[in-house]
C-alpha positions as CSV (number, residue, x, y, z in Angstrom):
1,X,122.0,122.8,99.4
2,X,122.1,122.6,103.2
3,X,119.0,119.7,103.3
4,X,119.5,117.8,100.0
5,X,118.3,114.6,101.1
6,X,121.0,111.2,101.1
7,X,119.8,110.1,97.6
8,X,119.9,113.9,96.4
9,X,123.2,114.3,97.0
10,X,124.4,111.3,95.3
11,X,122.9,112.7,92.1
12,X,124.6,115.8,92.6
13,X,128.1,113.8,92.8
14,X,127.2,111.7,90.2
15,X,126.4,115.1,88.3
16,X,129.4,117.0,89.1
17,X,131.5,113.5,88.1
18,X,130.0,112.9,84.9
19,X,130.8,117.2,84.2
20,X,134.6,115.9,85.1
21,X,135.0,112.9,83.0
22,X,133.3,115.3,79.8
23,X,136.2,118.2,80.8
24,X,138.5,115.7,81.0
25,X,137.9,114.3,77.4
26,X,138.5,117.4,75.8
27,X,141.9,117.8,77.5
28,X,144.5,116.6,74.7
29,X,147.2,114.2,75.8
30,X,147.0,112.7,79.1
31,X,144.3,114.1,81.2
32,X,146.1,115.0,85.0
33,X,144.9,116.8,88.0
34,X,146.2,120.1,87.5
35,X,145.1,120.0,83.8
36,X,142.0,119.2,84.8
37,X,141.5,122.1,87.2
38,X,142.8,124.6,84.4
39,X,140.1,123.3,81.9
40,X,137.7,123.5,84.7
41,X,138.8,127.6,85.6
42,X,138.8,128.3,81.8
43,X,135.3,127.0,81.1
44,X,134.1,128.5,84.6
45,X,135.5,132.1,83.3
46,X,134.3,131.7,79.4
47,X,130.4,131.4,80.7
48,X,128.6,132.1,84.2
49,X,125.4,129.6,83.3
50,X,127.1,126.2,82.4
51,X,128.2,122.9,83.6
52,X,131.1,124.4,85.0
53,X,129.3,126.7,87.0
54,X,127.2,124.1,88.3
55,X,130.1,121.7,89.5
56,X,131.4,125.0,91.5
57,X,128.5,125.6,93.4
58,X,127.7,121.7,94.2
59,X,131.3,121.5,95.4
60,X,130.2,123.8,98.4
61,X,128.3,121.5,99.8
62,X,130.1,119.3,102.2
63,X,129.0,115.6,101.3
64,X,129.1,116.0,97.3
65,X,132.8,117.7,97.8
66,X,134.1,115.0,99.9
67,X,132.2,112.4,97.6
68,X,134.3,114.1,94.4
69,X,137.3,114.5,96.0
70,X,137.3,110.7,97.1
71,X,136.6,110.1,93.0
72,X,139.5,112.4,92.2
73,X,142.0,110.8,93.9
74,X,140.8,107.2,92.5
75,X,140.7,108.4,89.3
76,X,144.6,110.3,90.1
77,X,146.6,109.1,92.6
78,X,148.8,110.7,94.1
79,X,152.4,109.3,93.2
């Protein structure tokens, strides 16, 4: 993922987002950080080929990590 192009790699962010916000709906009660990063491990163990899998491996690349951190802490800031 070393020479995804500008516009590739915000698909790939927009990807690994939309895989959070769907996570994050299936979390009951209030949806939090930490919570989400459980649901996120859990899925990741229960099957190597899924959505999970693919967020884990975008987040190595640089851009698309710092891209979904920035939406992470938008979406939960830090109090």
């Amino acid at each position: 993922m070393d020479d995804l192009s500008q516009r590739a790699t915000k698909f790939v962010t927009e990807y690994c987002l939309e895989i959070l916000e769907e996570v994050e709906s299936k979390i009951p009660d209030k949806g939090s950080l930490a919570r989400l990063q459980a649901a996120l491990n859990h899925q990741y163990a229960e099957q190597y080929e899924n959505k999970v899998f693919q967020y884990q491996w975008a987040m190595r690349h640089p851009l698309v990590n710092e891209a979904v951190t920035r939406g992470l802490r938008n979406r939960f800031p830090s109090r």
